[in-house]
C-alpha positions in Angstrom: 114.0 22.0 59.4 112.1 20.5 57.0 108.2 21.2 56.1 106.2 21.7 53.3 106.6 26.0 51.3 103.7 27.7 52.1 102.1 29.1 49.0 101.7 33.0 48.3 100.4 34.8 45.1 103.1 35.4 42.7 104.1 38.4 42.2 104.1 39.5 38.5 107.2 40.2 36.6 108.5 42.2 39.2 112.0 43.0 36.5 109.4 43.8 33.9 107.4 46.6 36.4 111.0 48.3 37.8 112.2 48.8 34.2 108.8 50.0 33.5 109.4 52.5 36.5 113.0 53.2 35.1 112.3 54.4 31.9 108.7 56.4 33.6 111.3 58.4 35.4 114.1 58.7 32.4 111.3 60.0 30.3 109.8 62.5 32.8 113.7 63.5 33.2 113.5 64.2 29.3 110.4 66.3 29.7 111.7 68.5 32.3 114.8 69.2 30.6 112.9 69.6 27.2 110.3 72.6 29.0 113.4 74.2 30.7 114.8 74.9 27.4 112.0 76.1 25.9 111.1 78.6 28.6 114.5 80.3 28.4 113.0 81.4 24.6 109.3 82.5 26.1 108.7 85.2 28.5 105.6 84.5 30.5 104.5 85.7 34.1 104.7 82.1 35.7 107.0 83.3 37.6 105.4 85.4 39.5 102.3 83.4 39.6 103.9 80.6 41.2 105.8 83.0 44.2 102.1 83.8 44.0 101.3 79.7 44.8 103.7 79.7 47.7 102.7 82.3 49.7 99.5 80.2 49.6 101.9 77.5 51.6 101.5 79.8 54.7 97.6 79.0 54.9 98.2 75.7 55.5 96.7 74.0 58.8 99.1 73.8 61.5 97.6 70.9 63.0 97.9 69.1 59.6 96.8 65.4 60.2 99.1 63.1 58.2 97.4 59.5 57.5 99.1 56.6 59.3 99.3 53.1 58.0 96.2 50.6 58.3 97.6 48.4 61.1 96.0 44.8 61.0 95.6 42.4 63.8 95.7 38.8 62.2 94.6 36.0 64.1 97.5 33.2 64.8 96.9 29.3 65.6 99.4 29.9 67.8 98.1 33.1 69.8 101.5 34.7 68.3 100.6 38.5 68.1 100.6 39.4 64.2 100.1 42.9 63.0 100.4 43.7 59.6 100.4 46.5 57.1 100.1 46.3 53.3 102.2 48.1 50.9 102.3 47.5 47.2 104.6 50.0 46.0 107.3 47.4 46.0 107.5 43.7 45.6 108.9 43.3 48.7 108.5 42.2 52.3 109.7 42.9 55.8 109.4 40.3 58.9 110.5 41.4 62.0 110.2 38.3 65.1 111.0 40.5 68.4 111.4 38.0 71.1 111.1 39.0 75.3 114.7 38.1 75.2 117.2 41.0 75.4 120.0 41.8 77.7 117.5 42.3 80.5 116.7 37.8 80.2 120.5 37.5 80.3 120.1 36.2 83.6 117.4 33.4 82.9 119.7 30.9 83.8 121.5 32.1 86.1 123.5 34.6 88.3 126.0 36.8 86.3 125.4 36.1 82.4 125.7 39.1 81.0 126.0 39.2 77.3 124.0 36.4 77.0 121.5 37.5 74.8 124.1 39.8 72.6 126.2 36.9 72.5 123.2 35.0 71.0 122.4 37.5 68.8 125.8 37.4 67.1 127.0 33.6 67.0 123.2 32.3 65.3 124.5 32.7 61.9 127.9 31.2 62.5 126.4 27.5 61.6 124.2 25.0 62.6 123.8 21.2 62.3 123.5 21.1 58.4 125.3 24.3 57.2 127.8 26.0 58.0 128.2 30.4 58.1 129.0 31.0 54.6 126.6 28.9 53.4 124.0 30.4 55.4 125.0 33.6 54.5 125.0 32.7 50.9 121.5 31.2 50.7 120.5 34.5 51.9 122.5 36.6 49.4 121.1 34.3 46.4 117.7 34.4 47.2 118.2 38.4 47.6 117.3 38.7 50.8 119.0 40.4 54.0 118.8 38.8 57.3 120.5 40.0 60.2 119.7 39.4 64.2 120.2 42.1 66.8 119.9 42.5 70.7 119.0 45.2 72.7 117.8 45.7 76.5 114.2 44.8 75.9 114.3 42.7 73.0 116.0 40.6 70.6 115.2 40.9 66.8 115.3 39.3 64.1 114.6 40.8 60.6 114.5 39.0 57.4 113.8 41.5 54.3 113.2 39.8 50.9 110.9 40.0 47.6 107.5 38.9 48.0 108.3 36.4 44.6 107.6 33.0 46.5 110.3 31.6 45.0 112.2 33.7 47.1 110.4 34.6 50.3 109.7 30.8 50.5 113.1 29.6 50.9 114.7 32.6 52.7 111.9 32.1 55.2 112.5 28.4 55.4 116.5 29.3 56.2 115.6 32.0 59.3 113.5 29.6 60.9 116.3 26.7 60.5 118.8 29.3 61.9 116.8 30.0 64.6 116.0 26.1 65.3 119.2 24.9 64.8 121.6 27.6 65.8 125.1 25.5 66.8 126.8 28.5 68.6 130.1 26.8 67.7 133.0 27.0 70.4 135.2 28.8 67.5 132.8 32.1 67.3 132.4 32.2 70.8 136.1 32.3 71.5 136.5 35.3 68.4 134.1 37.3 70.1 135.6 37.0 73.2 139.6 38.2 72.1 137.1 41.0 70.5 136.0 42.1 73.9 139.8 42.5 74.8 140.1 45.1 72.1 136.6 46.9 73.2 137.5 46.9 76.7 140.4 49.1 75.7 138.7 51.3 73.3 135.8 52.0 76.3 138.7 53.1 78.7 139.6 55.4 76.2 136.0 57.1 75.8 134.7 59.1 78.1 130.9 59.3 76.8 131.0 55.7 77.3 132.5 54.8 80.8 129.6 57.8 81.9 127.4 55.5 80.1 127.6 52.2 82.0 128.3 54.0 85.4 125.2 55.8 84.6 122.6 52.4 84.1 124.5 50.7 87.2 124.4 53.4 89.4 120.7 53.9 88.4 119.6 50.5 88.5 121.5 48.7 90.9 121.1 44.6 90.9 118.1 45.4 88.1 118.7 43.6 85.2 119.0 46.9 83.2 122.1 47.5 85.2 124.8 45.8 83.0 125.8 46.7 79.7 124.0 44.5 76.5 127.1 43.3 75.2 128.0 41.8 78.8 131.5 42.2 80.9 135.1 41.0 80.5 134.2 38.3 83.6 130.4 37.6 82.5 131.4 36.5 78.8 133.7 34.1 80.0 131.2 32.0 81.8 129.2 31.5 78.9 129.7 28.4 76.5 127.5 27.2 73.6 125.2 25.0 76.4 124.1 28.1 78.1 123.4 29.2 74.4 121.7 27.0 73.2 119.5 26.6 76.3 118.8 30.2 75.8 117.5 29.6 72.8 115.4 26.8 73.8 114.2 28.7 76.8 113.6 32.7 75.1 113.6 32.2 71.4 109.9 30.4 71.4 106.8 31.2 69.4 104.9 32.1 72.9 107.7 34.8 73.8 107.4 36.1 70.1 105.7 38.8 68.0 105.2 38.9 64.4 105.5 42.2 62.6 104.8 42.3 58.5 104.9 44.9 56.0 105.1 44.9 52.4 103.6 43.5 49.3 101.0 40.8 50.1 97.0 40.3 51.4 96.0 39.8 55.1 95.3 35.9 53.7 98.8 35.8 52.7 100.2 37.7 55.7 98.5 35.3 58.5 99.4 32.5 56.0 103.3 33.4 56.7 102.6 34.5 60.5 101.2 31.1 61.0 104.2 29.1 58.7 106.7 30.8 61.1 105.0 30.1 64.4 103.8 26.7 64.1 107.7 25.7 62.9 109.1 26.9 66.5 109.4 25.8 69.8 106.3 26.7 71.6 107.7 27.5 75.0 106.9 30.1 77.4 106.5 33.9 77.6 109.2 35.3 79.9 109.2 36.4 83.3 107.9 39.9 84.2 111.0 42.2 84.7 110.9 43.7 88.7 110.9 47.3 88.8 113.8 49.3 89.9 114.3 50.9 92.9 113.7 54.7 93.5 116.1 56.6 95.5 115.6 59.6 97.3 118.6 61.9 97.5 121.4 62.9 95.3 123.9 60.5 93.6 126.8 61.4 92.7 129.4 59.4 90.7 132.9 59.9 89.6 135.0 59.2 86.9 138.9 61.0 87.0 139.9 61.3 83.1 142.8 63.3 82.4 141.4 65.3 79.7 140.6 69.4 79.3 136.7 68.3 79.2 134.6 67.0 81.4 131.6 64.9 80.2 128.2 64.8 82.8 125.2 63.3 82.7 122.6 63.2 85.6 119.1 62.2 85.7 116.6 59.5 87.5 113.8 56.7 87.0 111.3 57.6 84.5 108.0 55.8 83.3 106.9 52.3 81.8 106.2 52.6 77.6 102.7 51.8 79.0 102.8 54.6 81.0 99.1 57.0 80.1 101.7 60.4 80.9 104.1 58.9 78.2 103.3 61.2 75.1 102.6 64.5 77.5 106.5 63.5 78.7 107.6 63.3 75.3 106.7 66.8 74.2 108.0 67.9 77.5 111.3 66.4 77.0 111.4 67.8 73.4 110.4 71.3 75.2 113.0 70.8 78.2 116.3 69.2 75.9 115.2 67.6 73.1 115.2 69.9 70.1 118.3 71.9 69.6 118.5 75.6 70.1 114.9 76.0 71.2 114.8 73.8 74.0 115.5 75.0 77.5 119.1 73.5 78.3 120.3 74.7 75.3 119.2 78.2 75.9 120.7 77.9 79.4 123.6 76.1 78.7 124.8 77.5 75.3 123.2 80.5 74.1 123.1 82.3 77.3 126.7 81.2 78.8 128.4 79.1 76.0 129.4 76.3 78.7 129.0 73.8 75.8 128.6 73.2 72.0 125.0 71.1 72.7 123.4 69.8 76.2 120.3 67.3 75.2 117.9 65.4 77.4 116.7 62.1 76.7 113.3 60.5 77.6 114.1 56.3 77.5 110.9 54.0 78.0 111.0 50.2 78.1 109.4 47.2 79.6 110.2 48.2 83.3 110.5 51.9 84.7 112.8 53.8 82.0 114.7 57.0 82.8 114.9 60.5 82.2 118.2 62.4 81.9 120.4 65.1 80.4 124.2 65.3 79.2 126.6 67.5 78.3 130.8 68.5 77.7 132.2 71.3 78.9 135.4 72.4 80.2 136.6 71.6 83.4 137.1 75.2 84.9 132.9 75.5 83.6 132.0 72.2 85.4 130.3 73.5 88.7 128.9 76.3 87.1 127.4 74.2 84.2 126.2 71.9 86.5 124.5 74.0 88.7 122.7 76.0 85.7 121.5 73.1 84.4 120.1 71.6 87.6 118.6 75.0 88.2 117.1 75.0 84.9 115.5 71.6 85.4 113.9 72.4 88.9 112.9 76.1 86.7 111.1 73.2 84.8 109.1 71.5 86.9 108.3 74.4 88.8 107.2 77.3 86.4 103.9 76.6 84.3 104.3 75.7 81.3 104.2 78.2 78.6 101.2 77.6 75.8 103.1 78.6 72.9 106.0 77.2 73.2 103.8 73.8 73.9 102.4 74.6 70.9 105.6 74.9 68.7 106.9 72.2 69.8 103.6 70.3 69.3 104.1 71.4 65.7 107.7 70.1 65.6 106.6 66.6 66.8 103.2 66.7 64.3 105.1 67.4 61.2 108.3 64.9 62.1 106.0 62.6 62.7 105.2 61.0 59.4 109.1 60.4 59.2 108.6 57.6 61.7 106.6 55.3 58.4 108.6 56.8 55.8 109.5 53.6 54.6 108.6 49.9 54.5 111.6 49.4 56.9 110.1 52.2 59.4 106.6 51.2 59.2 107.7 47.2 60.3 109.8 48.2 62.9 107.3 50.7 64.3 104.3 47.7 64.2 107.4 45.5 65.8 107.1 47.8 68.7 103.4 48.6 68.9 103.4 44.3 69.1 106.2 44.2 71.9 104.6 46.3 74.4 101.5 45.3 73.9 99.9 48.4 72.4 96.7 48.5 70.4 96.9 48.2 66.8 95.7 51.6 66.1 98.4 53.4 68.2 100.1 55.4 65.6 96.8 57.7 64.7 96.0 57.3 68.4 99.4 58.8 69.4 99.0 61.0 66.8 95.4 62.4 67.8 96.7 62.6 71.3 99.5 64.0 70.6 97.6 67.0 68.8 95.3 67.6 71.6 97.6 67.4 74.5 97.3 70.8 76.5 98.9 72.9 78.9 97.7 70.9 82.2 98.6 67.3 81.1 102.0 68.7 80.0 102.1 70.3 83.4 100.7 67.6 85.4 103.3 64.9 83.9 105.8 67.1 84.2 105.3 67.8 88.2 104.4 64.2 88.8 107.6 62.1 87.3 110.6 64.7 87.0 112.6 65.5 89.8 115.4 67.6 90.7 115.6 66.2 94.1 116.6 63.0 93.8 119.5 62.8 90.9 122.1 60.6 90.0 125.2 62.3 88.4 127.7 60.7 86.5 130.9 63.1 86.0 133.5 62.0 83.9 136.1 64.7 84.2 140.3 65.5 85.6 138.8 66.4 89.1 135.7 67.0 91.1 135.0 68.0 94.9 132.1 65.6 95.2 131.0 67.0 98.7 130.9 70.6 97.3 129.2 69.5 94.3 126.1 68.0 96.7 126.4 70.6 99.1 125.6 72.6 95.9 122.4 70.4 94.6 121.3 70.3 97.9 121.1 74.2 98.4 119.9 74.7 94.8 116.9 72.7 96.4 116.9 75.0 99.6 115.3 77.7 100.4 117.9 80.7 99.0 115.3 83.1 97.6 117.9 83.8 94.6 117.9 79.9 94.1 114.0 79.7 94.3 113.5 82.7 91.8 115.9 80.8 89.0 118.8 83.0 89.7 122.1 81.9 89.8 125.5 83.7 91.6 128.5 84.3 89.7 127.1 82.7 86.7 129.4 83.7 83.8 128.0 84.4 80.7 130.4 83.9 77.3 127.9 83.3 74.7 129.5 80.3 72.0 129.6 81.3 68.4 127.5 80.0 65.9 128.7 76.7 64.9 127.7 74.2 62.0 124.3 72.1 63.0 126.2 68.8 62.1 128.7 69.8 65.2 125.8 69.3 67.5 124.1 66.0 66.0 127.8 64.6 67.4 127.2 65.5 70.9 127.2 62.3 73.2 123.7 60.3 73.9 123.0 57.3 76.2 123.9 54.3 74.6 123.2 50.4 74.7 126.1 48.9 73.2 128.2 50.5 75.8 131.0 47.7 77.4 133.6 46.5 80.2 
């Protein structure tokens, strides 16, 4: 595509500043090095005035607020949503375009095109009518820049990161949006990616975690386009050819189906000069339809998986809550209080430390455009299964049904206030953070307003969110595992649920207990979580 570079300040000797910054950091190397020798010649009491300085450290305020990034809502000739955040600590600049156009529009154009979207996201850089992949990808790599496409359930992305010189951003800029207009989708990439899925299709068969995966989200979500795996089906990826592609594109890659997120080294002049450059150069188009929610069940569903293996791998949970939702953030801390941070959350308590059924057991609280889900998973051995699964199904109705307790709300609170800054740690974090804010339609402020919330959430919202969207009644279960009595294993939920006064008090019969051994944390980071790119 041709138009006329948009002009941006230059950005002043940007080799001359890092060197600058290199020989700052050799010299205040030097210094240190220079005072440690020196103080191994001079006795002093520094020492102990500084253990003196960090006993201080315990004073500090627990409810420590940390200062989010100024989010700015620039105005678009297009009505493109365009939030940006300034950051001048390096000369560079993030774009992220998230388009309404994941896996869940694979069906747009009809019945059964799965993978569409993925497929999309992977053959846009393979050419177009002018140049071809490696000099694509070279235009990128001399101009410095990195430029990759990805897509995901909700949304397809598009992220183009590159130094705010306009003698770079210009052209690399000018390049995404002629990828994007001009995508080919060449018969040769399609046909690669498809002997690929041969090779994935075996390598899924061969991985537990990940067959529990996609029988999870289709047993969940029935004919809902969440159902299907993003990177589509052995049958669905043969029905797609580079028509259907590039109607996709002309249908769901559009300015009015788009968001703008920028962050990095430029003014809000400059910033809405770009957001405009990069909407007025695309198709127009439409926003996408509104997903249809996803229907609830009401009783226990079980699924299962034989796997000739000494584990067994389960997972089990139900329909959760919008993004939108107003109980989201009073979920999230209850998910971090019920599965989601290690050894102080409840299944791991139950599951580990007091039996040893399993090295880690997590829960996971998933919100998207439609009605996410809640769930938890776990491996154990197979002589453990029905005892693992009963404890923790007993543990989540224990959940719901006991109050909350205020200082373990609080702790975890804590844990989620001071992780928090981690989510714009970097210029990277902070884009794809405003990417998302822009996506579901959040207001610009929502990062101090999630954490201020956050902060002042109590005991009844926790509670009330908690009794309101999680359920033990109504479960899907996905077992992965040699053998399972199905019918005893409901027969089991369902009296768990009854009226058994030992059930009802938390008590379990002929629970073993064989607590595991301490084991390294990195051990547990490898346990199993829901997945997108899961495949068949």
């Amino acid at each position: 595509m041709n138009f006329k570079p948009f002009s941006i300040y230059s950005f002043k000797t940007p080799l001359l500043v890092l060197i600058t910054l290199l020989y700052s950091s050799v010299n205040y190397a030097e210094v240190e090095l220079d005072n440690h020798e020196e103080s191994e010649n001079v006795m002093d009491d520094s020492t102990l005035k500084a253990n003196l300085t960090l006993q201080s450290l315990k004073n500090l305020d627990k409810q420590q607020q940390y200062q989010t990034p100024f989010v700015q809502d620039l105005e678009n000739n297009q009505k493109v949503r365009t939030l940006f955040v300034s950051t001048t600590d390096l000369p560079i600049v993030d774009i992220q375009l998230t388009f309404n156009a994941g896996s869940s529009q694979d069906q747009a154009l009809g019945q059964g095109l799965f993978g569409m979207s993925n497929m999309a996201a992977k053959l846009i850089t393979e050419g177009t009518d002018q140049y071809s992949a490696k000099e694509i990808a070279s235009t990128f790599e001399g101009l410095g820049a990195q430029f990759n496409v990805t897509a995901y359930r909700d949304m397809f992305v598009v992220r183009l990161r590159v130094l705010s010189d306009p003698e770079k951003l210009n052209p690399a800029v000018n390049m995404m949006l002629h990828v994007l207009n001009h995508a080919q989708f060449n018969p040769s990439g399609l046909n690669l990616i498809l002997n690929n899925t041969k090779v994935g299709q075996k390598q899924i068969q061969e991985n537990p975690s990940r067959m529990m995966n996609i029988r999870f989200y289709r047993a969940l979500y029935g004919q809902h386009p969440y159902a299907e795996p993003t990177v589509g089906t052995n049958g669905s990826l043969k029905k797609i050819t580079p028509e259907l592609l590039r109607s996709f594109r002309q249908k769901l890659l559009v300015a009015q189906n788009m968001n703008i997120a920028i962050t990095g080294n430029l003014t809000a002049a400059d910033a809405t000069q770009l957001a405009n450059t990069i909407s007025q150069n695309m198709t127009q188009g439409e926003a996408a339809e509104v997903l249809p929610e996803p229907q609830e069940q009401h009783d226990f569903n079980i699924h299962y998986i034989p796997f000739n293996s000494t584990q067994a791998n389960v997972m089990m949970g139900h329909l959760g809550v919008k993004r939108s939702d107003p109980d989201r953030i009073a979920l999230e801390v209850a998910n971090q209080m019920f599965g989601g941070s290690g050894f102080n959350s409840v299944l791991m308590k139950e599951l580990r430390v007091k039996r040893g059924y399993t090295y880690g057991a997590y829960s996971t609280l998933a919100t998207t455009l439609a009605q996410g889900f809640f769930s938890l998973n776990y491996a154990t051995e197979q002589n453990q299964l029905m005892d693992s699964i009963q404890v923790a199904h007993q543990a989540l109705r224990d959940f719901v049904k006991k109050p909350v307790q205020k200082k373990q709300l609080e702790e975890t609170k804590e844990g989620m206030l001071r992780s928090f800054p981690m989510t714009f740690s970097s210029n990277a974090n902070i884009n794809a953070q405003i990417a998302s804010i822009g996506f579901y339609q959040l207001p610009a402020d929502y990062l101090a307003q999630y954490q201020k919330q956050l902060s002042q959430i109590t005991v009844k919202q926790v509670q009330t969110a908690i009794q309101k969207h999680l359920r033990a009644d109504r479960l899907t279960l996905v077992v992965v595992a040699p053998t399972l009595d199905q019918q005893a294993l409901k027969q089991m939920l369902k009296d768990d649920i009854g009226a058994n006064p030992q059930i009802q008090s938390g008590q379990t019969h002929e629970i073993k207990k064989n607590p595991m051994p301490d084991i390294p944390a990195l051990i547990i980071k490898k346990t199993i979580r829901p997945q997108e790119e899961s495949l068949k």
